[in-house]
N, C-alpha and C positions, 0 to 999 in steps of 0.2 A: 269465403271466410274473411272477416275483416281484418284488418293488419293490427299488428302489436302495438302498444302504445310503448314501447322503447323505455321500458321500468329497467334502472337497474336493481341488479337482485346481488346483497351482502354475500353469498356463499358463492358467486362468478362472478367474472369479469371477461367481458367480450373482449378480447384482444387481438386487434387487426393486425395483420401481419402484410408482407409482402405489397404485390402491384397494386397500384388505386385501381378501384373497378367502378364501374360507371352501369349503373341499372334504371334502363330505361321503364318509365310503364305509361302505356299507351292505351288513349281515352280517344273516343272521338273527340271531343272536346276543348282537352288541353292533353300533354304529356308532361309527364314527372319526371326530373332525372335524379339522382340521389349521386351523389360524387363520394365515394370511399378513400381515403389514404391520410396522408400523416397529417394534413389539417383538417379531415374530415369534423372533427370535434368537434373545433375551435369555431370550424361554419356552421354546424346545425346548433349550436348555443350562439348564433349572431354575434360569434366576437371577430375581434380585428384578426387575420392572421399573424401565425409565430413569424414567415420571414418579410421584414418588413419591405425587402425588393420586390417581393409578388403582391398585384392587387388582386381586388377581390370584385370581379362587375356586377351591375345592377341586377345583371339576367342571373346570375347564378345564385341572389341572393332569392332573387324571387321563387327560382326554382324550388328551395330549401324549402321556403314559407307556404307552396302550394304542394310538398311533399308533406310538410305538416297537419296542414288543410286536409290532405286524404285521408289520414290518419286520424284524423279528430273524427272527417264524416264517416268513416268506416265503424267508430266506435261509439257513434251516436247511431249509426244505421240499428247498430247491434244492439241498443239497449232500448232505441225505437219500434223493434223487434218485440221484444220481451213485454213491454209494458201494453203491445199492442195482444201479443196474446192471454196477457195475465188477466183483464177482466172477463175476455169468454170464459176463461178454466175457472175462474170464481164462479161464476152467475151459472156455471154448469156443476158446480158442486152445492149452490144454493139450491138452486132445484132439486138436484139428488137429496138435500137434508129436509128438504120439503116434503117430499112424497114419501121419503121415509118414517118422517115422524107424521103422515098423514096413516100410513100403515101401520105402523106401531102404537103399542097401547100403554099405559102408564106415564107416571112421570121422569123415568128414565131413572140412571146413573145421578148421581150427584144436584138433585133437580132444586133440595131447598139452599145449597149453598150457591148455587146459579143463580136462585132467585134474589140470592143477596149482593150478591155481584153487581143483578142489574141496578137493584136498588141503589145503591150505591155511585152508579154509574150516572143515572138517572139524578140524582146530587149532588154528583159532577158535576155536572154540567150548568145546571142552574144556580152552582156555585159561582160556575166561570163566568155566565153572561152577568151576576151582579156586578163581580169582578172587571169584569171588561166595562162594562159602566160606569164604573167608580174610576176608575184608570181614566177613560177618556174626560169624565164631569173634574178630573185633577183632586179625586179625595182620595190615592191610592199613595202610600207611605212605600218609599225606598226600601227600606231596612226592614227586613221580613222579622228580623229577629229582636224588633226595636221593643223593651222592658216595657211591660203593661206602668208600672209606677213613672216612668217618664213621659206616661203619655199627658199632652196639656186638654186639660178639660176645654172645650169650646165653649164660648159667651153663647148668648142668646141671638143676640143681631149676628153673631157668624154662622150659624145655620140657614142653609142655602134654600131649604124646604124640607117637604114631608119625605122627601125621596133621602137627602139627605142626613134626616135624622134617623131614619129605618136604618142607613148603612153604620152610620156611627152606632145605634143601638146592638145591632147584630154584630160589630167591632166587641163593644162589653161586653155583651156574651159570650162571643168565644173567647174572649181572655178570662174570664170568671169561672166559666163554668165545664167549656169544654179542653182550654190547654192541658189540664192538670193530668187528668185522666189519658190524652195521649203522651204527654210527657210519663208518666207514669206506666203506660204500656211499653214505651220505647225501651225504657230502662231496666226493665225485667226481659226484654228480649235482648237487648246488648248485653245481661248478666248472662243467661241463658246460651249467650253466643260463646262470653267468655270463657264458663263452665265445659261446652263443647269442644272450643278450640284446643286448653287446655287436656280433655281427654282425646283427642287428634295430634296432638305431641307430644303425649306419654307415648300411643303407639307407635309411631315415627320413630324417637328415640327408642323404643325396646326391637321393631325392627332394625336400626341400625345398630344397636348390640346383637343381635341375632349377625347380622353379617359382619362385624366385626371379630366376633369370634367363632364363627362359623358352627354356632349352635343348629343341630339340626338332626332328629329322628336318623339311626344309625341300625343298619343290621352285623349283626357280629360275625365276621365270616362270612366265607359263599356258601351257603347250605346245597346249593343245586351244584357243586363241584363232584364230579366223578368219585367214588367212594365215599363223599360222607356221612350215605346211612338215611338220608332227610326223607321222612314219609312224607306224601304232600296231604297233603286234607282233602276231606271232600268240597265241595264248593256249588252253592245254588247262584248260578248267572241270572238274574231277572232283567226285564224290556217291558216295561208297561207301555204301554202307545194307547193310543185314540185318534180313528182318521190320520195319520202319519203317512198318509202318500207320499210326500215328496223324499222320507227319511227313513223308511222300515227296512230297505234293503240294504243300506249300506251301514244301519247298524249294524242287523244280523248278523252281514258280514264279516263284520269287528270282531263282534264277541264269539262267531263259530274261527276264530282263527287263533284263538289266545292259546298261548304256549303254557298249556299246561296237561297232564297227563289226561286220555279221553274218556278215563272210566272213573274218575277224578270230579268232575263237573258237569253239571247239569243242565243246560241255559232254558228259562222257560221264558216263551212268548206269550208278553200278557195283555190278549187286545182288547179292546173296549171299542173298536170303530162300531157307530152304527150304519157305514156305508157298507152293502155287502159284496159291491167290487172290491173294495179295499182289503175285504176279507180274506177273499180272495186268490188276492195279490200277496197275500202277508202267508196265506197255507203252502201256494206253490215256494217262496221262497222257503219256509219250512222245510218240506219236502225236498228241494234240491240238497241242502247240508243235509240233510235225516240221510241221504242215497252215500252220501261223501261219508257216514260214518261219526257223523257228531251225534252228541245224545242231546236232543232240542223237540221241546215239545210244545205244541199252540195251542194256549187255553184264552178261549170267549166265554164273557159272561151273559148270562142270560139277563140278569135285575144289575145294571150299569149304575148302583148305586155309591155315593160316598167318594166319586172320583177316581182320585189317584190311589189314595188308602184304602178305599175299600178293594182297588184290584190288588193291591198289594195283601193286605189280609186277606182274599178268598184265596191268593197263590199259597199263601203260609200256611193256610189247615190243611194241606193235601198230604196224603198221610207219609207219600215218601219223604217228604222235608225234614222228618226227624234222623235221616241218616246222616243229612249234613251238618257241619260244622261254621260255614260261615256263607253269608249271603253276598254275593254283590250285584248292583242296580245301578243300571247307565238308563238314562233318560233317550227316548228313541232318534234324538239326534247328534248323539254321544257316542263316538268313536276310538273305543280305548285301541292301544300300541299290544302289539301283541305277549309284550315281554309286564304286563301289569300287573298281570296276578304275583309276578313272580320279585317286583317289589313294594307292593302291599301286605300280603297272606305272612311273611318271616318276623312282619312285626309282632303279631303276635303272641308267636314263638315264645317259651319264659316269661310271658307279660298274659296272665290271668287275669289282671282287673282291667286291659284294655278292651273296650268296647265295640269303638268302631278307629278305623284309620281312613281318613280323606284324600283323596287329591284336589289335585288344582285342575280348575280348566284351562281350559287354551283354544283359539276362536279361530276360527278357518278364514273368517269375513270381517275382521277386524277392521279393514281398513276399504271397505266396500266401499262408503260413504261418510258422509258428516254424521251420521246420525249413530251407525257403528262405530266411529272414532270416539264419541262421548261415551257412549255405554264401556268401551274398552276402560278407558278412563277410570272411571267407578269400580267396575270389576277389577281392575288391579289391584287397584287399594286393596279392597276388600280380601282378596285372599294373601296379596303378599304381607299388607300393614295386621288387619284385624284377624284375620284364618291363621295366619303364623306362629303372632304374640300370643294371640289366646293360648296358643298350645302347645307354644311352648313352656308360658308361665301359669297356667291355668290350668291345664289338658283338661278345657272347655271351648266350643264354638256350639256356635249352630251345623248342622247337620245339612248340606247344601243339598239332599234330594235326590241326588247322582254322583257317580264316580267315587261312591265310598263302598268298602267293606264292612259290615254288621258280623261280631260275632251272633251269633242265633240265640244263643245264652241270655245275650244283653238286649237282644229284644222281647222273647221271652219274661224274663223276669222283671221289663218295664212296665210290661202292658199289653203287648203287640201293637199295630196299626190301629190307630184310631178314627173315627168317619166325622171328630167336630169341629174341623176346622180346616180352610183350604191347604195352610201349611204343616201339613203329616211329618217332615220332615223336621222344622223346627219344635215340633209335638213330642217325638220320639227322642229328639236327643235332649230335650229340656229334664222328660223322665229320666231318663237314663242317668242323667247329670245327681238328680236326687237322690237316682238309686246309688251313686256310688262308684259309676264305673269312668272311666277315662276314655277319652279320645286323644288321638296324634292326628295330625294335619302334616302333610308331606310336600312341600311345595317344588320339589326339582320333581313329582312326578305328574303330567302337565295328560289331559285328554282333550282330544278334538271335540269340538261343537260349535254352534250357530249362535252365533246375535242376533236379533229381531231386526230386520232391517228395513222395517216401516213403520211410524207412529203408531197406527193404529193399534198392529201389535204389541209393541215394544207399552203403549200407554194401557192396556191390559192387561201385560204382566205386573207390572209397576203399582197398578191397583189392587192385584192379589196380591205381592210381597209388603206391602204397608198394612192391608187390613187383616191382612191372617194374624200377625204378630199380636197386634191392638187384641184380635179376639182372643187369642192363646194367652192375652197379660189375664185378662178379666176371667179366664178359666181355673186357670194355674195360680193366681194370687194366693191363695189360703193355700194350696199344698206346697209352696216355697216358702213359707210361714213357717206350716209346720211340720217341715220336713228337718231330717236326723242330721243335717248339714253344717257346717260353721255359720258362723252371722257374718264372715266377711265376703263368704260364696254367695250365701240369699242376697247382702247389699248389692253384690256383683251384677247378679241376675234383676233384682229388680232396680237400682238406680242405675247401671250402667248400660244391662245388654236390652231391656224392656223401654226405661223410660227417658233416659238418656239420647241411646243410638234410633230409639224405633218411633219414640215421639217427638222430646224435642225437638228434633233438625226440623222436620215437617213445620212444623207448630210457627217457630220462631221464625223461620224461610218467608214461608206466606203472608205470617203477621206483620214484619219489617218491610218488606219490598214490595207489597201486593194491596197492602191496608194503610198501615202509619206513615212510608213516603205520600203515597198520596193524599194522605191527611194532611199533612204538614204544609204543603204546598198550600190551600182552603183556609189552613188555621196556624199561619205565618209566626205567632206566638210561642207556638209547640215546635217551633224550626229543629230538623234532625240534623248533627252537627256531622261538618264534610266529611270526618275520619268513621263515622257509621258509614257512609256513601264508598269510601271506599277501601279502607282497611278490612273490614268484616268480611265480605265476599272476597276480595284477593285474598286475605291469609286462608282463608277456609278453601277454596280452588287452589294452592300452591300449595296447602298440605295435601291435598287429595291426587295432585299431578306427581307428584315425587316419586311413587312406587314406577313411573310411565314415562321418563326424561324424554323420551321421542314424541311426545305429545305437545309438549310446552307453547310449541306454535298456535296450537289450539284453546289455550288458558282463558282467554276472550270468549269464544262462544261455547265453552265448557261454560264457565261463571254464568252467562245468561241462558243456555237450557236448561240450568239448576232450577236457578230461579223461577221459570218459566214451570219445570213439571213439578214443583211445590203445589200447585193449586191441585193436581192429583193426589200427588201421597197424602195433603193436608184431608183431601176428602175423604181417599182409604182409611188413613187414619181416624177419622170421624166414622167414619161408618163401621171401622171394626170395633173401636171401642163403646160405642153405644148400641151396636148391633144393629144395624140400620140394613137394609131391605138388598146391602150388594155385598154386606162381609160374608158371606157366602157363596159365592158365584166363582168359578172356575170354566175359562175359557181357554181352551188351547193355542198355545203361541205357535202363531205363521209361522212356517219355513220352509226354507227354500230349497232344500237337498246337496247346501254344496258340500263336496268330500276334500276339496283341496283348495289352498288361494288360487293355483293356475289350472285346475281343471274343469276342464269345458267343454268336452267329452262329455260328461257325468250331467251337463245341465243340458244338453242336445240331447241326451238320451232320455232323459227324465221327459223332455217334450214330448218326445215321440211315444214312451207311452201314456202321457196324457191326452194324446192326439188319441189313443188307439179307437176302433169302432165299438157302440157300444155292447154289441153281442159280440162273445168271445170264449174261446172253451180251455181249461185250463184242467191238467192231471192231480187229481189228491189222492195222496196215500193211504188214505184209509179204506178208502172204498174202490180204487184203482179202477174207475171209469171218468169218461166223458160227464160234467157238468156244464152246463149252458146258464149262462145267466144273463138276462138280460134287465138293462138300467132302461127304468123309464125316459123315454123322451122330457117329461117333467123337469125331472132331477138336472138333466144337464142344461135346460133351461134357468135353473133356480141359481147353478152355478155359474152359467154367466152373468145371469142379472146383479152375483153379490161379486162378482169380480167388477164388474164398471160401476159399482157403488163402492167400491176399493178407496178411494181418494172420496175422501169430504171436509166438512166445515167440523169447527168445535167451536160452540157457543161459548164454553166458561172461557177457554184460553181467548177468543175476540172479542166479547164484553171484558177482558182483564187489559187487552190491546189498546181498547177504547177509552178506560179508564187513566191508563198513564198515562196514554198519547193527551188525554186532557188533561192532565197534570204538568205531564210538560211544557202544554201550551201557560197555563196559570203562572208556572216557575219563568216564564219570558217578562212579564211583568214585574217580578221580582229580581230581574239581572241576575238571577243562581247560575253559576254554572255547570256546575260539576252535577247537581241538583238536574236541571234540564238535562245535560248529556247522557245519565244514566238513564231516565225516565225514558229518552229519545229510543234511544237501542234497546232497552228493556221492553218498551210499547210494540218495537219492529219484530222483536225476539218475537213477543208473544202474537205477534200478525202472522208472522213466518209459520210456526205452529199450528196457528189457527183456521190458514188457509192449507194446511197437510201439505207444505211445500219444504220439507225437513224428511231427510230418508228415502226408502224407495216409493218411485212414482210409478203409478196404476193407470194407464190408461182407458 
């Protein structure tokens, strides 16, 4: 291990106490001695000592300066290290994107905005070698931002040559014909921002009236107190999954353990895996609760059509579903408290136009990694700022998927589950909203679940939550139109929760930081003034961290992973709202099975039985024999081949890398510096990304 570099750190202070110590370290070489006590200080910052009776000899100084010396080599060994193994892991995930996309067919995900990228990149650059030309032949002007009208016309005899008059010509140009237009773009996206930020501190401020007066969904009474008569309802538990190995059991778990009475509720297991290990594995855990007395029943579909909704609408025409009265749906790696039912189900109680009631999540892996840390981030907001205020002042949100209660009523009389679009959930409560009915958001009642704790997944989800909405606007436009609703609900719905929250952020994200900085820098006339560069993304990141005060440390690489996975949402979004070839595509998010932040147990177990052998015999209840099944050798071939292709490259995020990074280089020419600093870190942000060195790592 190489030794510390002797940072101090604001929140401690080493403070030596007692005998001087003396710590030898021995090298063949040389030995280092490090002398500790009360002018320890004063000698490793080479100052004179406090008592001016004692000296200080040549040897001890030396000593100090070759314990230095260790320190520095030790920390050069380490980063000698690093950079020695970072281009193998690159030039081995180049290959993996090679043979991948030699196996694959089409033009992939996002392939004509890639293609724009390059272009662009490819303009880059033979921007910057004019640029670098002109700079070194001395025709490159200081002041990037210097007024087209103060420019001095050149004589005839001052033109240097042909070369010369091309660069002067292509000067008028971009002042003529192209500044306007990016100035022009700039300006509608720093409106765009302001409009944003402004609805970013509406919700802020109504959450902080929210906890100011401790506004907040109330049950009246204890209804489950001894004698007070409270029938409880019946209640359908649903579990949709698909392949959920690492998560099926410890939901099951969850939801066979809720306190609630057991001829009361239903829980039905709704798999969709087409692995028929998995299958399984998900009947035996059935079977175990079924022996315990829970009432849990496991339905497969035969036609896996429509996703998530269509398993959800095949569970809801089953004819017993009409006995109950309200549904609830945890997502397969969604671990409600046992005590959930019991405060959701009382809301409501005396409240017939309530619809549905939400909870809040709450992440097991919050603090895994950097990549988990940012997504927490995000998530906060979202249900403490916009889940709250909506409902409290609105009793409207979106409908997060999981961890809510449906009365049956209010699905029913929406529509039921619909199969058009990958977000069912923002589909169902949008109708709902039309029809009439209200939603409560509950935010002190908090369920366990999983962050995505690798790009790859995390950058899949992120692509279905942008392009569903985009598709759901372009669906839904005409019956929010005209629907029986106020005109200040429709406005609500279509400029705030549709085009507002779902497209501008995307839109303006990409277009400012990804497009027009690096224009600016090319077309010096159009210069983007410093308070864009850095008011915008800080006030927009410090509204977003507030709901998360324990994050603040992280406001720096929060601001540039934003930035950085804009070029996704901007594509989801593109593609949902033009209906492009992936606003339909639903890919199930990794995960990793954890039940606890400290349990490790639970992830040693989970290996071992994914170690298990691939024949294996397991009891199901229906037929109470011995079934054998064996997994192709194929199959678990196929599975390791897509785990060491786990870790790859992303084209758009390294062609976005390369483009800053060239822009940064350009802005050197021009002395920018606030200008070059952002593009620097921005360019690296999007390298880091790019080379899937963000989140968990796949060996």
């Amino acid at each position: 291990m190489s030794p510390g570099l002797g940072l101090a750190y604001p929140w401690g202070r080493d403070v030596r106490r007692g005998t001087p110590v003396v710590v030898t370290m021995e090298n063949p070489n040389y030995s280092v001695v490090e002398i500790d006590g009360p002018g320890a200080e004063a000698l490793r910052a080479g100052l004179p000592p406090a008592d001016k009776g004692r000296g200080r000899s040549a040897k001890q100084f030396t000593w100090v300066l070759l314990l230095r010396a260790h320190r520095a080599a030790g920390c050069l060994a380490s980063l000698a290290a690093v950079f020695w193994a970072l281009p193998s892991a690159v030039a081995k995930r180049f290959r993996r994107a090679a043979s991948a996309a030699a196996e694959g067919s089409g033009h992939g995900r996002g392939w004509m905005l890639y293609r724009f990228i390059k272009g662009f990149l490819a303009l880059s650059l033979l921007a910057l070698a004019v640029e670098l030309a002109a700079y070194w032949s001395g025709w490159h002007f200081q002041r990037p931002n210097l007024a087209v009208p103060e420019l001095r016309v050149l004589e005839v005899e001052e033109i240097q040559g042909w070369a010369h008059l091309a660069y002067l010509t292509w000067m008028s140009f971009r002042a003529d014909y192209i500044r306007r237009p990016i100035e022009f773009l700039s300006k509608a996206c720093i409106l765009l921002f302001v409009v944003q930020s402004l609805d970013r501190l509406v919700l802020c401020l109504g959450c902080f009236w929210i906890k100011l007066k401790n506004i907040k969904p109330r049950i009246e009474g204890d209804p489950f107190r001894e004698g007070s008569g409270y029938l409880h309802p019946m209640v359908l538990v649903q579990i949709p999954m698909c392949n959920e190995k690492e998560v099926y059991e410890q939901s099951i778990s969850a939801a066979c353990q809720l306190d609630w009475p057991r001829d009361k509720f239903l829980i039905q297991v709704l798999d969709d895996s087409s692995d028929e290990s998995i299958q399984m594995l998900i009947k035996t855990e059935v079977s175990k609760w079924t022996k315990q007395g829970v009432n849990i029943v496991y339905r497969h579909r035969v036609l896996r059509t429509g996703y998530k909704a269509g398993n959800l609408k095949s569970a809801m025409s089953c004819d017993y579903v009409k006995n109950y009265e309200f549904v609830v749906i945890f997502d397969a790696d969604f671990q409600p408290s046992p005590d959930f039912l019991k405060k959701t189900i009382p809301h409501f109680e005396g409240n017939p136009e309530i619809g549905l009631v939400q909870a809040r999540w709450s992440f097991v892996n919050k603090d895994e990694n950097l990549l988990t840390r940012l997504q927490n981030i995000n998530l906060c907001f979202h249900f403490e700022v916009e889940q709250q205020v909506n409902g409290v002042f609105l009793n409207f949100f979106g409908f997060n998927g999981t961890a809510g209660v449906w009365r049956i009523q209010a699905l029913e009389e929406s529509g039921g589950w619909l199969e058009r679009t990958t977000v069912e959930d923002m589909d169902i409560a949008l109708r709902a909203h039309l029809n009439g009915w209200k939603f409560i958001f509950l935010n002190d009642v908090k369920v366990l679940c999983e962050l995505p704790e690798s790009y790859e997944a995390y950058r899949k989800q992120q692509h279905r939550w942008h392009s569903g909405p985009m598709h759901l606007f372009r669906l839904c436009l005409l019956d929010i139109i005209t629907a029986k609703i106020s005109s200040w609900k429709k406005a609500n719905l279509i400029l705030l929760f549709f085009l507002l929250r779902k497209l501008i952020l995307p839109f303006y994200s990409f277009t400012l930081f990804c497009v027009i900085l690096p224009l600016t820098m090319f077309i010096p006339e159009a210069e983007l003034s410093v308070w864009v560069i850095c008011y915008v993304p800080v006030c927009m990141s410090f509204l977003n961290i507030l709901p998360s005060p324990r994050s603040f440390p992280f406001i720096v690489p929060y601001l540039l992973f934003e930035n950085t996975l804009s070029v996704t949402k901007f594509n989801a979004m593109l593609s949902g709202l033009f209906k492009l070839g992936s606003s339909y595509e639903w890919i199930v998010t990794k995960k990793s099975g954890r039940s606890s932040e400290l349990d490790l147990f639970t992830s040693e177990d989970k290996d071992k039985k994914g170690a298990m052998l691939p024949q294996f015999q397991k009891q199901l209840p229906e037929k109470g024999e011995l079934v054998e099944i064996n997994v192709p050798r194929k199959q678990h071939k196929k599975v390791s081949h897509d785990t060491e292709k786990a870790n790859k490259i992303y084209k758009m995020e390294l062609a976005l890398s390369l483009l800053l990074l060239t822009a940064a280089t350009r802005s050197l020419l021009s002395a920018q510096g606030i200008h070059f600093y952002f593009l620097l870190f921005q360019g690296v942000s999007f390298l880091v990304v790019g080379l899937d060195l963000i989140g968990e790592q796949i060996s």
